[in-house]
C-alpha positions in Angstrom: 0.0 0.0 0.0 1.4 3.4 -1.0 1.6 6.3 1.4 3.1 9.2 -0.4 1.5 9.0 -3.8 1.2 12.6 -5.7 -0.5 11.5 -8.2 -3.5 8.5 -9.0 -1.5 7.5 -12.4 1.9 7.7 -13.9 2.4 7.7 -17.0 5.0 5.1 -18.4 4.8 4.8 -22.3 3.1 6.7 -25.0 1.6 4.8 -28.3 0.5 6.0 -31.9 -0.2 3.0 -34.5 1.5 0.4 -32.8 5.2 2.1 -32.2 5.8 2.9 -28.5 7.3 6.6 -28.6 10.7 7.0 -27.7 10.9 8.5 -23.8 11.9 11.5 -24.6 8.7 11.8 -27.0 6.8 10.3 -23.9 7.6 12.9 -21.5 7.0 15.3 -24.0 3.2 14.3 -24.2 3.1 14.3 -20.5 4.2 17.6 -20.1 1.9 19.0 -22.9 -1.0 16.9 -21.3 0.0 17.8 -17.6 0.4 14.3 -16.1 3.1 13.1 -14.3 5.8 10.4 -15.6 7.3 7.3 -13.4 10.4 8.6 -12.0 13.5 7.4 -14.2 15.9 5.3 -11.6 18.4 4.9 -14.6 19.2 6.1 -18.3 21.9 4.5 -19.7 23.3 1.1 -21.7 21.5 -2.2 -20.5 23.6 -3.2 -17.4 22.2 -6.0 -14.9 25.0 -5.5 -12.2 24.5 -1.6 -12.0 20.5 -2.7 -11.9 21.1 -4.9 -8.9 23.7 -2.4 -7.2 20.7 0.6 -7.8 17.8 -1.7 -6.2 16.6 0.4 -3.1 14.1 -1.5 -1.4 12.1 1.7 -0.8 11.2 4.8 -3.1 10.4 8.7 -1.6 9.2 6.8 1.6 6.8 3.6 0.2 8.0 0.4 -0.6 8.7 0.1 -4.2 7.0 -3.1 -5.9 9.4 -3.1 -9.0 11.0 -1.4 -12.0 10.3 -1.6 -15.8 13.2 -1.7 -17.9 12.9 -0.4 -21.2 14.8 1.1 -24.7 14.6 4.8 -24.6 14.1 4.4 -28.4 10.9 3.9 -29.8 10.0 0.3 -30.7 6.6 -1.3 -32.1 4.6 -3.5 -30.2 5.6 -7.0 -31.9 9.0 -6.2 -30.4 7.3 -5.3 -26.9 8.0 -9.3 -25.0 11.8 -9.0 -26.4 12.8 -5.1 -25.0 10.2 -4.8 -22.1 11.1 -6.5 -18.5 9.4 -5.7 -15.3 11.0 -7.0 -12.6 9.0 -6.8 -9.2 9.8 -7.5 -5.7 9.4 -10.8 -3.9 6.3 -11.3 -2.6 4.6 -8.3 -4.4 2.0 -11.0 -6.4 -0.5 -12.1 -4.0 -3.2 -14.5 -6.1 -6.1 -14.3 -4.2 -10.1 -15.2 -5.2 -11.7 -11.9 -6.3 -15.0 -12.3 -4.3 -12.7 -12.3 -1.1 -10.2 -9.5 -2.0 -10.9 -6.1 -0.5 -9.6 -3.2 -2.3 -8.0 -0.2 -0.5 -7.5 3.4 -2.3 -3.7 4.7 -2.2 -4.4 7.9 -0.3 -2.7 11.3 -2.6 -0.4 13.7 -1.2 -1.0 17.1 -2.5 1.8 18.7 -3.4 1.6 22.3 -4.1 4.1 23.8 -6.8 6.1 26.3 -6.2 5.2 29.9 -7.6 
């Protein structure tokens, strides 16, 4: 459960007939849309050893359930399973039967901007 949410949704990728937009391009829409983007933990060349070294098992004060590893290219969406990994945390999947699962909202810390 997440504590210090600012926002309800993040924005993570941006599509237009099949080709993800490269990040750049994606925060670029977010910007002219006025949403907020997942925070970038790492930009750089593909390295598992820096990944693991980086892992924090918390993020701005809530535990953090994962990462997404992607190109900062643009790619299309047949090539999605081979450059897209999401890793998550131990424990984080919890199967459970839906008629017994009780859903909590993340509460939203407003955060004023500065003027």
């Amino acid at each position: 459960r997440y504590q210090n949410l600012t926002h309800f949704f993040y924005v993570f990728s941006a599509w237009d007939k099949g080709i993800c937009q490269s990040w750049d391009d994606t925060v670029i829409w977010a910007i002219c849309l006025d949403l907020p983007t997942v925070p970038v933990l790492y930009r750089g060349p593909f390295d598992a050893a820096l990944l693991k070294r980086l892992w924090s098992p918390s993020f701005e004060g809530d535990e953090l359930e994962g990462f997404v590893v992607r190109p900062a290219a643009a790619f299309p969406a047949k090539a999605f399973s081979q450059v897209v990994a999401k890793y998550v945390r131990a424990g984080h999947i919890r199967t459970q039967a839906r008629s017994t699962r009780i859903l909590r909202p993340n509460p939203i810390q407003v955060r004023r901007k500065a003027s």
